[in-house]
CHARMM internal coordinates of N, CA and C (Angstrom, degrees):
IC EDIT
DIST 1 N 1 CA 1.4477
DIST 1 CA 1 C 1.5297
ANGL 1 N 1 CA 1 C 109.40
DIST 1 C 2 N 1.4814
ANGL 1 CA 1 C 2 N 126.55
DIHE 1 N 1 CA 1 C 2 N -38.04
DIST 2 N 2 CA 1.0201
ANGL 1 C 2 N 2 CA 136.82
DIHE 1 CA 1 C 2 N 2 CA -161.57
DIST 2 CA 2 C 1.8162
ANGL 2 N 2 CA 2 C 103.41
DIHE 1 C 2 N 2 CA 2 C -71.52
DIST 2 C 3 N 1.3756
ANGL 2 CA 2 C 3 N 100.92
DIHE 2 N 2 CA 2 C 3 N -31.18
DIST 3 N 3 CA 1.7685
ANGL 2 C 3 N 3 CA 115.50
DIHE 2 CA 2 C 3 N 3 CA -163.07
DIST 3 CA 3 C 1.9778
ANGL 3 N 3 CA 3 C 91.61
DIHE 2 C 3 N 3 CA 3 C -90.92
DIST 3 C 4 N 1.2412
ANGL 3 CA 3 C 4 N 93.60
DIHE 3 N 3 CA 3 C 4 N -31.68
DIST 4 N 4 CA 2.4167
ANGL 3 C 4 N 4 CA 88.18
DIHE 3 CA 3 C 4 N 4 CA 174.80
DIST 4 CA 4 C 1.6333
ANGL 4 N 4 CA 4 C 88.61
DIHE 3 C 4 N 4 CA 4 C -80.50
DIST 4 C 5 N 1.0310
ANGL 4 CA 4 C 5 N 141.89
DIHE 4 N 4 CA 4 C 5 N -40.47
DIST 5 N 5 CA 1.4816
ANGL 4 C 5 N 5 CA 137.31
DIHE 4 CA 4 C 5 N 5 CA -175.75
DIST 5 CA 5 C 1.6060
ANGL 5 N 5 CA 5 C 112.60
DIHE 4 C 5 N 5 CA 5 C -53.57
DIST 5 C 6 N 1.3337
ANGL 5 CA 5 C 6 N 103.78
DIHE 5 N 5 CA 5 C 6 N -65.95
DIST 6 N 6 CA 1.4703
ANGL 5 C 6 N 6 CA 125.92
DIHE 5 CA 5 C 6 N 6 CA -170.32
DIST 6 CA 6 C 1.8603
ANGL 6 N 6 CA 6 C 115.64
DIHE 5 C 6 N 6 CA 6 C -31.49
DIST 6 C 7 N 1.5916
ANGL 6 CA 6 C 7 N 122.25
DIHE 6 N 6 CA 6 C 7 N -38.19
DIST 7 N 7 CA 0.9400
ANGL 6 C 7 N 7 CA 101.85
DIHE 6 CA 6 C 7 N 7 CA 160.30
DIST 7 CA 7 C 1.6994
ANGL 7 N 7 CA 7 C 154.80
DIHE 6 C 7 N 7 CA 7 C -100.58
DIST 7 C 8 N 1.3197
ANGL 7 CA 7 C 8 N 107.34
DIHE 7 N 7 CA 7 C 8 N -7.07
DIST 8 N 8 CA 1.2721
ANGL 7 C 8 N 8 CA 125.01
DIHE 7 CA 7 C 8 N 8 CA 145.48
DIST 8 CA 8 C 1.3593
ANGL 8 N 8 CA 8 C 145.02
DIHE 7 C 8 N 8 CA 8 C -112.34
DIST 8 C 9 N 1.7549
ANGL 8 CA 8 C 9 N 104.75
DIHE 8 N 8 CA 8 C 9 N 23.52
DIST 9 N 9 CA 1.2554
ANGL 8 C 9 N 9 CA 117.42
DIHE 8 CA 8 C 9 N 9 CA -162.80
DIST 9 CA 9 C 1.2129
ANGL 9 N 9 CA 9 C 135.45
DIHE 8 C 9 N 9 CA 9 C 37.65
DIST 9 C 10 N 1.1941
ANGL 9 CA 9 C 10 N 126.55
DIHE 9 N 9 CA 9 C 10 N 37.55
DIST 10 N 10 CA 1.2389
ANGL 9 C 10 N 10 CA 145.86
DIHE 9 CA 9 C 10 N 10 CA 173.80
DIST 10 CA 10 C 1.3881
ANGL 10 N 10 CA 10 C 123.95
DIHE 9 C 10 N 10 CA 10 C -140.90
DIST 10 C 11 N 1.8380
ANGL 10 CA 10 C 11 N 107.33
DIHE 10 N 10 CA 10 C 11 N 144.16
DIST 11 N 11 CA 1.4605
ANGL 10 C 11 N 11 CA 97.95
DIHE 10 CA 10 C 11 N 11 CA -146.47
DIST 11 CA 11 C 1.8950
ANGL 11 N 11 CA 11 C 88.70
DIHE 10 C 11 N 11 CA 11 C -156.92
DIST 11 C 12 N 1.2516
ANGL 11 CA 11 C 12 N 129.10
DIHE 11 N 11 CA 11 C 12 N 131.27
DIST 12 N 12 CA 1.6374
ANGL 11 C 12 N 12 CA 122.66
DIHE 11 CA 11 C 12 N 12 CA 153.72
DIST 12 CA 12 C 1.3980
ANGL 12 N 12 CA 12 C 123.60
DIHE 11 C 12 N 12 CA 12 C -117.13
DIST 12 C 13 N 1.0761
ANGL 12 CA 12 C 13 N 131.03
DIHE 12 N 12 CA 12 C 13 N 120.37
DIST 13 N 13 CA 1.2778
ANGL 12 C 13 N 13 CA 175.51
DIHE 12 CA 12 C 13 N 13 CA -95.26
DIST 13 CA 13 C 1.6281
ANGL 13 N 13 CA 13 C 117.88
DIHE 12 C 13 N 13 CA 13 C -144.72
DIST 13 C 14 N 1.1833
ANGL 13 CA 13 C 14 N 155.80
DIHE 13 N 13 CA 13 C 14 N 85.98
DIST 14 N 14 CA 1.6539
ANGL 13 C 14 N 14 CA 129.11
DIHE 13 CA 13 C 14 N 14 CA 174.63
DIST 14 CA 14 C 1.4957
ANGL 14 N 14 CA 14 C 87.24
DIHE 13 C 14 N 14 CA 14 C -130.08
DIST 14 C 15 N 1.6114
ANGL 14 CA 14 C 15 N 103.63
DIHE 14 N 14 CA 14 C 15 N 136.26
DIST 15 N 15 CA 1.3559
ANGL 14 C 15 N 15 CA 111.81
DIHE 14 CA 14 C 15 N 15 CA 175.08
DIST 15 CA 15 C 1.7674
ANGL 15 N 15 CA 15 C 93.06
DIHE 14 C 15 N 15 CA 15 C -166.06
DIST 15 C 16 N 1.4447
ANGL 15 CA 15 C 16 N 89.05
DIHE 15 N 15 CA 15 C 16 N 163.61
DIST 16 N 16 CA 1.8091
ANGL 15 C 16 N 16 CA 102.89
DIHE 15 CA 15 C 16 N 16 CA -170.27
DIST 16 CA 16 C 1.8794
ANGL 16 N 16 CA 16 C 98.17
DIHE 15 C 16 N 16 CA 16 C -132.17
DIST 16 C 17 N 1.1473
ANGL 16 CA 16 C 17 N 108.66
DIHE 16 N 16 CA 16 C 17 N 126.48
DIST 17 N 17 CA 1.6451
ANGL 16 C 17 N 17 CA 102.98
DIHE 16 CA 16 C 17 N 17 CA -165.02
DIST 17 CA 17 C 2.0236
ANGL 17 N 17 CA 17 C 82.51
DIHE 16 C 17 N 17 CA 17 C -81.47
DIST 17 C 18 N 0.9036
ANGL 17 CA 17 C 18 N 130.68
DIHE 17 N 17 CA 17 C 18 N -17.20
DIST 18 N 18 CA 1.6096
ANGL 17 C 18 N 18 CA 116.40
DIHE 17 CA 17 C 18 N 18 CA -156.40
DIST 18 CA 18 C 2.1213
ANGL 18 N 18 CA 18 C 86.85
DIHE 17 C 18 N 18 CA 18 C -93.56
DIST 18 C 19 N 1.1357
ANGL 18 CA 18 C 19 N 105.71
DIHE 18 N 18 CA 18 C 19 N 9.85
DIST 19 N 19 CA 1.3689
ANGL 18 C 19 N 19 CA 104.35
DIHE 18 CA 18 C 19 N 19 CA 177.75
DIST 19 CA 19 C 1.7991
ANGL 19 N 19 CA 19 C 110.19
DIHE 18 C 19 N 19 CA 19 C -95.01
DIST 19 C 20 N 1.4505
ANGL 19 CA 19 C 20 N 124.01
DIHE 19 N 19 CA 19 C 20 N 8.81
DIST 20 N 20 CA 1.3991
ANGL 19 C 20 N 20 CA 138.96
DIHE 19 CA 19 C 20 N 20 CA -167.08
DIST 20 CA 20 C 1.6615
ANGL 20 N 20 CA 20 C 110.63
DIHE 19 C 20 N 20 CA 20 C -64.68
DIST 20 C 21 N 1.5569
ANGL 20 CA 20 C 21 N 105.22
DIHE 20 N 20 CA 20 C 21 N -9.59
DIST 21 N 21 CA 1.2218
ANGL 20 C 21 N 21 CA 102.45
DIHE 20 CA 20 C 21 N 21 CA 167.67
DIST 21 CA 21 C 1.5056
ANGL 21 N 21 CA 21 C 132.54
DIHE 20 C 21 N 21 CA 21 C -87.75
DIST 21 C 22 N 1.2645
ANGL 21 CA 21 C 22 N 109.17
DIHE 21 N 21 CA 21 C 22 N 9.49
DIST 22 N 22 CA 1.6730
ANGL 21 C 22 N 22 CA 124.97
DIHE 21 CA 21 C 22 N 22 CA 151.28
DIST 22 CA 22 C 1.5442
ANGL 22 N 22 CA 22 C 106.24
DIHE 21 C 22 N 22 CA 22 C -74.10
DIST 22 C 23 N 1.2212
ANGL 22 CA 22 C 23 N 146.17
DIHE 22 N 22 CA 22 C 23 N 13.52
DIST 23 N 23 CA 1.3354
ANGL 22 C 23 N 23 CA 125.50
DIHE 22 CA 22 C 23 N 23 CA 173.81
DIST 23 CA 23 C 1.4054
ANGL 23 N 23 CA 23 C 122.85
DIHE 22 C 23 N 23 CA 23 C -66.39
DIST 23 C 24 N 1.7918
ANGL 23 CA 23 C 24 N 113.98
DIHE 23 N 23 CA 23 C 24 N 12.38
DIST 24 N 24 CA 1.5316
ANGL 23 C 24 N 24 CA 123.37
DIHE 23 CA 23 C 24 N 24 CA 175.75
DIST 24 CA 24 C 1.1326
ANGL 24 N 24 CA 24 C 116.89
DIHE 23 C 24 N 24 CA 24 C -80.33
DIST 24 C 25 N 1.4863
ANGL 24 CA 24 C 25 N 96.16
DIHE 24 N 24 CA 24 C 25 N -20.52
DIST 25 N 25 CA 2.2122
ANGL 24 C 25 N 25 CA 118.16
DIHE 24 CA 24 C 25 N 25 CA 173.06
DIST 25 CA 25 C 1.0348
ANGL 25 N 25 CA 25 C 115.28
DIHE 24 C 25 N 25 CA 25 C -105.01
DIST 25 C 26 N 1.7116
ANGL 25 CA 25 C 26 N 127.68
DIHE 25 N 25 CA 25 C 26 N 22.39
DIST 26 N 26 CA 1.1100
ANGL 25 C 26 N 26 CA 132.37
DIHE 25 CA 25 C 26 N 26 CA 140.16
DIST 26 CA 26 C 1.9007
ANGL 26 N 26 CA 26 C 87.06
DIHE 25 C 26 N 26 CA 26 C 97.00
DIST 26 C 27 N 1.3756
ANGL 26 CA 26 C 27 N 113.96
DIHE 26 N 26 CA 26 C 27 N 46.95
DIST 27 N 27 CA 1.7952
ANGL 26 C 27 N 27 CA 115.33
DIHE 26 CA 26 C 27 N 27 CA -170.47
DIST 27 CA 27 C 1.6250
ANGL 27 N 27 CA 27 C 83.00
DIHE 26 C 27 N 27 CA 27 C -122.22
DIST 27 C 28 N 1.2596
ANGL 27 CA 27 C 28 N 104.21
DIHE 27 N 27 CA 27 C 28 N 115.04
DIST 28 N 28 CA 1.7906
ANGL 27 C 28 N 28 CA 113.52
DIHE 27 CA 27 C 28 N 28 CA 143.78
DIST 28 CA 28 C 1.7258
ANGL 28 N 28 CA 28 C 117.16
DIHE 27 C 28 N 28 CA 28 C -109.13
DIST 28 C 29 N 1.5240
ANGL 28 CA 28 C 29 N 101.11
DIHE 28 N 28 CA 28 C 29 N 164.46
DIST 29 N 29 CA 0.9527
ANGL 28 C 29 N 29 CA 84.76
DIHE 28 CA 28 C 29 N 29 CA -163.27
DIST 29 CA 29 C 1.6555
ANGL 29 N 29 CA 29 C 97.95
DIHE 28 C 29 N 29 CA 29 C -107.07
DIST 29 C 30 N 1.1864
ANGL 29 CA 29 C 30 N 118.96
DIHE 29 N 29 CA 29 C 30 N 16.95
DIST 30 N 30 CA 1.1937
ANGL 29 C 30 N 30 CA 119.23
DIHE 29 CA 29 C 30 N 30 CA 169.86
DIST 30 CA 30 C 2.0176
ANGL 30 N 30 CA 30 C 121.23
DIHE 29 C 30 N 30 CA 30 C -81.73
DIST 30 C 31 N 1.4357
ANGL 30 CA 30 C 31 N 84.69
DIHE 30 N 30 CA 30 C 31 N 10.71
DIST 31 N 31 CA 1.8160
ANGL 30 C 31 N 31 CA 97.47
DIHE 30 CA 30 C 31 N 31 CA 164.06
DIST 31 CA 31 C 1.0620
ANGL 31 N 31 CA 31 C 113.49
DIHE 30 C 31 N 31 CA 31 C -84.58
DIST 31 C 32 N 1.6501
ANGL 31 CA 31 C 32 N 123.93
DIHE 31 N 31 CA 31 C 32 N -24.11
DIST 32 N 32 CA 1.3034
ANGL 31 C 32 N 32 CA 126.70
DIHE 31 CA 31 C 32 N 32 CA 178.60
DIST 32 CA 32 C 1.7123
ANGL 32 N 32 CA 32 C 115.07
DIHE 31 C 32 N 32 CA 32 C -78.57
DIST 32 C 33 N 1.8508
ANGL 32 CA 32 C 33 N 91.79
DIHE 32 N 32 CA 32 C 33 N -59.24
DIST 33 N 33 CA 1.4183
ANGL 32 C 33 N 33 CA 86.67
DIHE 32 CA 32 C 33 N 33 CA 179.23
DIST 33 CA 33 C 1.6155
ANGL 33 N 33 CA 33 C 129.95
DIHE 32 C 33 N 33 CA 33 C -79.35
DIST 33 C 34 N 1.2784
ANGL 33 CA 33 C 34 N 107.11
DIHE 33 N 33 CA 33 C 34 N 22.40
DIST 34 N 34 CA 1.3814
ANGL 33 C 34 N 34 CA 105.07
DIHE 33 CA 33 C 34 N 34 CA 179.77
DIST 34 CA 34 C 1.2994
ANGL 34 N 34 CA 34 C 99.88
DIHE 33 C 34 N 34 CA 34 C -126.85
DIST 34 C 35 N 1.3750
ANGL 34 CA 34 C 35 N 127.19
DIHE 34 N 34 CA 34 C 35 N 10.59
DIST 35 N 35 CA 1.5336
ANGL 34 C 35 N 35 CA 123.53
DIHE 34 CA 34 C 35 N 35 CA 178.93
DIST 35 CA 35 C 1.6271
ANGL 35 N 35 CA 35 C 107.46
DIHE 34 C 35 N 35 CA 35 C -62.30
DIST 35 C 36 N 1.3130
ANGL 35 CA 35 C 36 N 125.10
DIHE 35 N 35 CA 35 C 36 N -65.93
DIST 36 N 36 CA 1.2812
ANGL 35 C 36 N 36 CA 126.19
DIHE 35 CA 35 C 36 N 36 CA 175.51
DIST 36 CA 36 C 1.3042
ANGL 36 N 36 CA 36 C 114.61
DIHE 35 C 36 N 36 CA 36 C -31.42
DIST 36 C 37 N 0.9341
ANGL 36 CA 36 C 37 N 124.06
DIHE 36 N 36 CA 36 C 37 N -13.54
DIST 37 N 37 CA 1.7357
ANGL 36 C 37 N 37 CA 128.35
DIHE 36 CA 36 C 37 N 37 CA -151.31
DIST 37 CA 37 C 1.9571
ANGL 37 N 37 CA 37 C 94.45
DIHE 36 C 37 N 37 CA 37 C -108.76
DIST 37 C 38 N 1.3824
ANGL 37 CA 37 C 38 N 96.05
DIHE 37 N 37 CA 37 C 38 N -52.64
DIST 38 N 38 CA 1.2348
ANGL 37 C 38 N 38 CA 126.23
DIHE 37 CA 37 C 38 N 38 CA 177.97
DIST 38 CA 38 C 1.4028
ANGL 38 N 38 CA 38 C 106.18
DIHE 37 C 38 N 38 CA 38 C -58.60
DIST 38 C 39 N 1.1421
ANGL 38 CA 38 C 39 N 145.32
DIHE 38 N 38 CA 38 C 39 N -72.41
DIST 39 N 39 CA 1.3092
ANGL 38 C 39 N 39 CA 156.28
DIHE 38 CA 38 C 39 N 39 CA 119.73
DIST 39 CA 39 C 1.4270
ANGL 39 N 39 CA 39 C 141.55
DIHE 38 C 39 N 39 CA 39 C -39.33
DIST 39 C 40 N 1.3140
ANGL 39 CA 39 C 40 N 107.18
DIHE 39 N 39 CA 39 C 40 N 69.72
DIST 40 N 40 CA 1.6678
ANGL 39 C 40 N 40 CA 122.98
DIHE 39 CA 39 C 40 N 40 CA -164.10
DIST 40 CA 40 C 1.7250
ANGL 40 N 40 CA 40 C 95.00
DIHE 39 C 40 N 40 CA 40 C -64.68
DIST 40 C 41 N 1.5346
ANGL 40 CA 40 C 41 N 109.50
DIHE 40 N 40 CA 40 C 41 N 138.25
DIST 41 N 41 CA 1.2537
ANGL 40 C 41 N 41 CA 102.87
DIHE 40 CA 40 C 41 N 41 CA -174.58
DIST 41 CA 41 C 1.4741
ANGL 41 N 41 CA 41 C 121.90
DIHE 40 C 41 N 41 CA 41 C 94.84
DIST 41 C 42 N 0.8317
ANGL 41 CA 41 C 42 N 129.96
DIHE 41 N 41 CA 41 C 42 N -26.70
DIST 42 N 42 CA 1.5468
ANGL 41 C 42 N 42 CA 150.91
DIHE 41 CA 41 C 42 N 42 CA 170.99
DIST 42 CA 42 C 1.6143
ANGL 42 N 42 CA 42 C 110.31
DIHE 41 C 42 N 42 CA 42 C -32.32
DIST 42 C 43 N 1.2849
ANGL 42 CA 42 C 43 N 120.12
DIHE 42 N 42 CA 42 C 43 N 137.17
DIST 43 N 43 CA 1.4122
ANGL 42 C 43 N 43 CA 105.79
DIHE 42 CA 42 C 43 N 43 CA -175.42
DIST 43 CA 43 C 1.2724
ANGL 43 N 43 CA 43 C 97.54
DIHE 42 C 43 N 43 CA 43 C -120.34
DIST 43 C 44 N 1.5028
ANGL 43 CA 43 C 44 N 124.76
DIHE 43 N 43 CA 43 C 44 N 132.95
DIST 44 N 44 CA 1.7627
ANGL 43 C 44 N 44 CA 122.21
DIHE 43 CA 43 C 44 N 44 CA -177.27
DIST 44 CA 44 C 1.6688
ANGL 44 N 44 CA 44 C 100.68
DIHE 43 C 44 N 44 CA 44 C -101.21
DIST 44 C 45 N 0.8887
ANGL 44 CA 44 C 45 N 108.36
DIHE 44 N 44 CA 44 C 45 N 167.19
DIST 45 N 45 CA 1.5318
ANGL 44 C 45 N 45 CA 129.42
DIHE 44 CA 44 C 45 N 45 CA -174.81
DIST 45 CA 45 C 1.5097
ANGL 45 N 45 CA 45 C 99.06
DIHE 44 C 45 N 45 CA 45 C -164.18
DIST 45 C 46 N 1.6615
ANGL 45 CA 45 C 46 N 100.86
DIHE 45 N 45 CA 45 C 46 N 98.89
DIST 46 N 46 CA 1.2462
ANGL 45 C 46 N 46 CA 118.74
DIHE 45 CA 45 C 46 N 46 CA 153.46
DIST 46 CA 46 C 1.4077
ANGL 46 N 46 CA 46 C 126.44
DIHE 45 C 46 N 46 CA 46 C -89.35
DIST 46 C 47 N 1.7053
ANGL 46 CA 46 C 47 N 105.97
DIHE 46 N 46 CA 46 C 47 N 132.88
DIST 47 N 47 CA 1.7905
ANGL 46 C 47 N 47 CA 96.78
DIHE 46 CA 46 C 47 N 47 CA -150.41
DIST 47 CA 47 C 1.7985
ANGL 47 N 47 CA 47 C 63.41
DIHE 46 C 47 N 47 CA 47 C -112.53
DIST 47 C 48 N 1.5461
ANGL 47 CA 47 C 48 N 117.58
DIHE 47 N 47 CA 47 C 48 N 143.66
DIST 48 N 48 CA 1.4617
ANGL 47 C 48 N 48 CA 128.95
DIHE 47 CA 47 C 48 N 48 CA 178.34
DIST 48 CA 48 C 1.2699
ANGL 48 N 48 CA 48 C 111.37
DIHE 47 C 48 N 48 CA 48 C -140.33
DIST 48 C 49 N 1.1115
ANGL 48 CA 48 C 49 N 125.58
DIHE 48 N 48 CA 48 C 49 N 24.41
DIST 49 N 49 CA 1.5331
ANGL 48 C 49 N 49 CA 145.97
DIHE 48 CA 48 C 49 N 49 CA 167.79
DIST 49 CA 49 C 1.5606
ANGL 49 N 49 CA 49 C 94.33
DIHE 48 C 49 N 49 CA 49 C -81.96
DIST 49 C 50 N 1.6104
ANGL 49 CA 49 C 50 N 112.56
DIHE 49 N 49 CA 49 C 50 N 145.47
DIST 50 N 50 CA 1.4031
ANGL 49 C 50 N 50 CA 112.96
DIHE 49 CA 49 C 50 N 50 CA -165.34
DIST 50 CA 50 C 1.9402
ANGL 50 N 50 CA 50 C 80.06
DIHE 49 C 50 N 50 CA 50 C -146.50
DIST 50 C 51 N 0.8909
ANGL 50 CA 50 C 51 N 133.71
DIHE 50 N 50 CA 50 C 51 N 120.67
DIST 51 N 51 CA 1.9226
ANGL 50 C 51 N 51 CA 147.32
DIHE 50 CA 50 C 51 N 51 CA 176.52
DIST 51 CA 51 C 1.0721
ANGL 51 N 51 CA 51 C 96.55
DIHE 50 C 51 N 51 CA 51 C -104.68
DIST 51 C 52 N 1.4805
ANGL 51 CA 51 C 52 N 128.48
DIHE 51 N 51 CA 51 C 52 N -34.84
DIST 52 N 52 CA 1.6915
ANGL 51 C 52 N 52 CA 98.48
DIHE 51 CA 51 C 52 N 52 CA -165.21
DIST 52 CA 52 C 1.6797
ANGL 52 N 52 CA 52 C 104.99
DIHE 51 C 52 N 52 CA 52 C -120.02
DIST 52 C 53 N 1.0400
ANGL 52 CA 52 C 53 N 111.24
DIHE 52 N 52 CA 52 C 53 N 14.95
DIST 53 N 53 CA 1.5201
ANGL 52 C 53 N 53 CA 109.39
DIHE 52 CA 52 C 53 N 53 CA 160.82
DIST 53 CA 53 C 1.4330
ANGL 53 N 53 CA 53 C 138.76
DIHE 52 C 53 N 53 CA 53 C -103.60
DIST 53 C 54 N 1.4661
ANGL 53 CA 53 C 54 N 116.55
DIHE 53 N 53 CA 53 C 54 N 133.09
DIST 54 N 54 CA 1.6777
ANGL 53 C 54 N 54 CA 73.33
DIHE 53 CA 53 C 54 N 54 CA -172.42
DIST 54 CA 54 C 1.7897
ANGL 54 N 54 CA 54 C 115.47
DIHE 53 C 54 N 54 CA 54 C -97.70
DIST 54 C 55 N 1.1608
ANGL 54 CA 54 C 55 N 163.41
DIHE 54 N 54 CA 54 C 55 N -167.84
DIST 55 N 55 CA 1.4357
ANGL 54 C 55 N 55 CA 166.83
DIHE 54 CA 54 C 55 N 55 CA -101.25
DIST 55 CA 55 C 1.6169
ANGL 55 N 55 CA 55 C 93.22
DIHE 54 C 55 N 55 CA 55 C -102.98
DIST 55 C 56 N 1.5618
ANGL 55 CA 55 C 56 N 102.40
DIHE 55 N 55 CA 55 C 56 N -74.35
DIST 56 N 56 CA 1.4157
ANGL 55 C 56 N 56 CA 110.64
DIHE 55 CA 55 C 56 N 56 CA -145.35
DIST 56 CA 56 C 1.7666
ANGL 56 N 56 CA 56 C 83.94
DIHE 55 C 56 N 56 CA 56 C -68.62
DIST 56 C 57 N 1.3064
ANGL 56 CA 56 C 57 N 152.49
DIHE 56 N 56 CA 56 C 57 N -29.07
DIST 57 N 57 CA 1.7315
ANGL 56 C 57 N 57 CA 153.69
DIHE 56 CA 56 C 57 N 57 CA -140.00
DIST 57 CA 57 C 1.7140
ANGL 57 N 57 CA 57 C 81.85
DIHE 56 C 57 N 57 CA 57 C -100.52
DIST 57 C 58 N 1.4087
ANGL 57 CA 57 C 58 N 128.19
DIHE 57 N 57 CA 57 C 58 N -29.53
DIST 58 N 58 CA 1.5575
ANGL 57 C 58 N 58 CA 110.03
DIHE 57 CA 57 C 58 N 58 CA -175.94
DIST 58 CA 58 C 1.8968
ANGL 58 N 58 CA 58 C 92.31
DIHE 57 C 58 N 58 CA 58 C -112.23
DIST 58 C 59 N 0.7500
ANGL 58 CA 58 C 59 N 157.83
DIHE 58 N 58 CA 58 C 59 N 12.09
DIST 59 N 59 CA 1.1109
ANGL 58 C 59 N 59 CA 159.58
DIHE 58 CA 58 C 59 N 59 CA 140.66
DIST 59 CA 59 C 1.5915
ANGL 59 N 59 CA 59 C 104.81
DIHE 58 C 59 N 59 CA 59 C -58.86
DIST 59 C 60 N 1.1858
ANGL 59 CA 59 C 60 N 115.47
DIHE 59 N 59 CA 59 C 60 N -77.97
DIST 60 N 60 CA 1.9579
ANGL 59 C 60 N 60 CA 114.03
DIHE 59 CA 59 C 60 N 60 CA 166.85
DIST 60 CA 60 C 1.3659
ANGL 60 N 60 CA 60 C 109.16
DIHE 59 C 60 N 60 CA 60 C -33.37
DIST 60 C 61 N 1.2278
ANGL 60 CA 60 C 61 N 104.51
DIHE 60 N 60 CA 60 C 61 N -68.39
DIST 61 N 61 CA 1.6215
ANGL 60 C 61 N 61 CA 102.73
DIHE 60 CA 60 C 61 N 61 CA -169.02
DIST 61 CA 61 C 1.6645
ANGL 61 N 61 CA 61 C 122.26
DIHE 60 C 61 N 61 CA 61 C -55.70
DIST 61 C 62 N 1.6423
ANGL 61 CA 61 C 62 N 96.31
DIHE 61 N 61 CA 61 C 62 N -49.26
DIST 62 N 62 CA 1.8638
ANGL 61 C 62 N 62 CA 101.72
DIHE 61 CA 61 C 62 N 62 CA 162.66
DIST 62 CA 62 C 2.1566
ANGL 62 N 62 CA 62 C 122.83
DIHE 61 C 62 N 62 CA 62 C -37.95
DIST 62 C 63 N 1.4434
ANGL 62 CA 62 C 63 N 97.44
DIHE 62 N 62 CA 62 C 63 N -30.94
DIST 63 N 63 CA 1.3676
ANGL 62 C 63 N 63 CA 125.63
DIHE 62 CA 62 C 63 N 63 CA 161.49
DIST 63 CA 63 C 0.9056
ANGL 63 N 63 CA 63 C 113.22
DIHE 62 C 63 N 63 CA 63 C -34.85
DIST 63 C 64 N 1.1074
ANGL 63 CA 63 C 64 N 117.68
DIHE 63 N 63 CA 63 C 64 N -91.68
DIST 64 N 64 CA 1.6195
ANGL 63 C 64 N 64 CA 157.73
DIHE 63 CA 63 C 64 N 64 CA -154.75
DIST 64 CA 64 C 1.6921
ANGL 64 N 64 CA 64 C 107.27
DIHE 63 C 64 N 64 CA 64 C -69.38
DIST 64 C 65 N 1.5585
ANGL 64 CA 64 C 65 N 96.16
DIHE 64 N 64 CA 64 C 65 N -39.72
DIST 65 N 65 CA 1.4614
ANGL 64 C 65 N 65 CA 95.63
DIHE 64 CA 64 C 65 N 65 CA 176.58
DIST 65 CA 65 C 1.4922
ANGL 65 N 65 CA 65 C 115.63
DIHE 64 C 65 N 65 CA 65 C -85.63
DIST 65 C 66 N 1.8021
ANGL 65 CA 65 C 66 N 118.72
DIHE 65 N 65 CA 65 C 66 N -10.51
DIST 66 N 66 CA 1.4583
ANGL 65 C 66 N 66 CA 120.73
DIHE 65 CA 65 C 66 N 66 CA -168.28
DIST 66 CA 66 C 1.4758
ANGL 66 N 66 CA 66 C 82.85
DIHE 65 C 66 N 66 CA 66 C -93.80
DIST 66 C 67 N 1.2305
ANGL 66 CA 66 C 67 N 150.44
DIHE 66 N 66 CA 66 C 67 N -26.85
DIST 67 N 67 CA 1.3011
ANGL 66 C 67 N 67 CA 127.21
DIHE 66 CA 66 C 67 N 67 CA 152.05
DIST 67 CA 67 C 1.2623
ANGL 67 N 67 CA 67 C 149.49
DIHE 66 C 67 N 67 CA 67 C -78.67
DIST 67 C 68 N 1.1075
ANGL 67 CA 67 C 68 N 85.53
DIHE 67 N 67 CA 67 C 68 N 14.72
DIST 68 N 68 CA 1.9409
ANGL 67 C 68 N 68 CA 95.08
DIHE 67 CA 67 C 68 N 68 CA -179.58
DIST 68 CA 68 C 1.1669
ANGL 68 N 68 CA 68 C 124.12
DIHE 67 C 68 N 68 CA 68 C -77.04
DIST 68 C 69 N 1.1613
ANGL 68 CA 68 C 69 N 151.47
DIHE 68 N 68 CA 68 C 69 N -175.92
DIST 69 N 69 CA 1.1658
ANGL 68 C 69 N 69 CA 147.35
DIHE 68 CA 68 C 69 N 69 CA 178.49
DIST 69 CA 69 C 1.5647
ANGL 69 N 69 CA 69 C 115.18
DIHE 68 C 69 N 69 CA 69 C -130.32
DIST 69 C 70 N 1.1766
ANGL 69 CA 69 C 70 N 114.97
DIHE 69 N 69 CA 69 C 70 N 122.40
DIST 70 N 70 CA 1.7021
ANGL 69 C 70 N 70 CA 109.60
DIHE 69 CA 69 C 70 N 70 CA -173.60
DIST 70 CA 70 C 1.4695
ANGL 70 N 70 CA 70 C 106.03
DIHE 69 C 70 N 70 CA 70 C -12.96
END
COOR INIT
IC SEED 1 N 1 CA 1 C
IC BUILD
């Protein structure tokens, strides 16, 4: 990402850190949370609209994920 960035400093990005269970395809999720870091200046756009769930199925899961551990 850094080498498509490198010549006009500009770069787009979509990633979901609760998606870390691809790390069998070589996906961490410390690409997400270290992008900002990685890319000073970086503008995030968190899209938090959820269509295919309904309340109480992202309420559990919002759960589950406020306890997780990186």
């Amino acid at each position: 990402v850094k080498l498509l960035a490198s010549r006009h400093g500009n770069v787009m990005v979509v990633g979901d850190d609760a998606q870390a269970i691809y790390a069998f395809r070589g996906a961490t999720v410390r690409n997400i949370l270290d992008f900002p870091e990685e890319f000073p200046g970086a503008r995030i756009i968190k899209l938090e609209e959820n269509y295919r769930s309904t309340q109480p199925i992202l309420n559990l899961t919002n759960e589950i994920l406020r306890r997780a551990r990186e």
